[in-house]
C-alpha positions in Angstrom: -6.3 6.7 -12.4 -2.6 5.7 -12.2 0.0 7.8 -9.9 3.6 6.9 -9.6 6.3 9.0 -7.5 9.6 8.3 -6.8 11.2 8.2 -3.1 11.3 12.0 -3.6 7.5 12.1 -3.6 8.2 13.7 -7.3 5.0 12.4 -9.6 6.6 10.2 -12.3 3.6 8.8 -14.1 0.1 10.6 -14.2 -2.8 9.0 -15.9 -6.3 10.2 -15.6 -9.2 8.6 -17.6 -11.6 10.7 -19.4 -14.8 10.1 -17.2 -12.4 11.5 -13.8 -14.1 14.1 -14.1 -17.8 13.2 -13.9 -17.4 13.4 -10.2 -16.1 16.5 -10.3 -13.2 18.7 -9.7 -13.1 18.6 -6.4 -13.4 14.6 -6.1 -10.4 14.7 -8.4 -8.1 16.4 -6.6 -8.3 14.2 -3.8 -8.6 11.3 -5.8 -4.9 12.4 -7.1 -3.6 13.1 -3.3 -4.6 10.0 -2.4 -2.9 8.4 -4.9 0.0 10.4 -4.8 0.1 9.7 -1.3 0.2 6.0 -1.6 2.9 6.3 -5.0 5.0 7.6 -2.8 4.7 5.6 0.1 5.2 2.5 -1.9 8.5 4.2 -3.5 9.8 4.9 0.3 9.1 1.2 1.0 10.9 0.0 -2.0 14.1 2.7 -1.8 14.5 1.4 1.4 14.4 -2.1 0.6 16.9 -1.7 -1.8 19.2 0.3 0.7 18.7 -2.6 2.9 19.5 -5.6 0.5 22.8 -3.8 -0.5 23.7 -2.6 2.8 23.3 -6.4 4.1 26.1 -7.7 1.5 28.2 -4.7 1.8 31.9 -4.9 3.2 32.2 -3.7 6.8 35.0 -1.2 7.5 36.8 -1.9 10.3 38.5 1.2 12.4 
């Protein structure tokens, strides 16, 4: 199985092998969750690298 979510948590990417099922339904679900929940996580992590690298070389206002 392959989840990907962006920093919204939205599900980008969804792929589910065939045999996913042979645990059953139930197994599946959380399967997904889980991944979802770590898609996402790693999508937070990275947005807010980003923000941080180009916050870092960003002019600073002066008031």
């Amino acid at each position: 199985m392959y989840v990907e979510a962006d920093a919204r948590g939205t599900i980008m990417a969804l792929r589910i092998e065939p045999y996913a099922l042979e645990a059953g339904a139930r197994r599946l679900e959380l399967l997904i969750a889980d991944q979802h929940r770590i898609a996402y996580g790693n999508a937070q992590a990275e947005a807010e690298r980003v923000y941080t690298e180009l916050n870092r070389d960003a002019p600073r206002r002066h008031s």
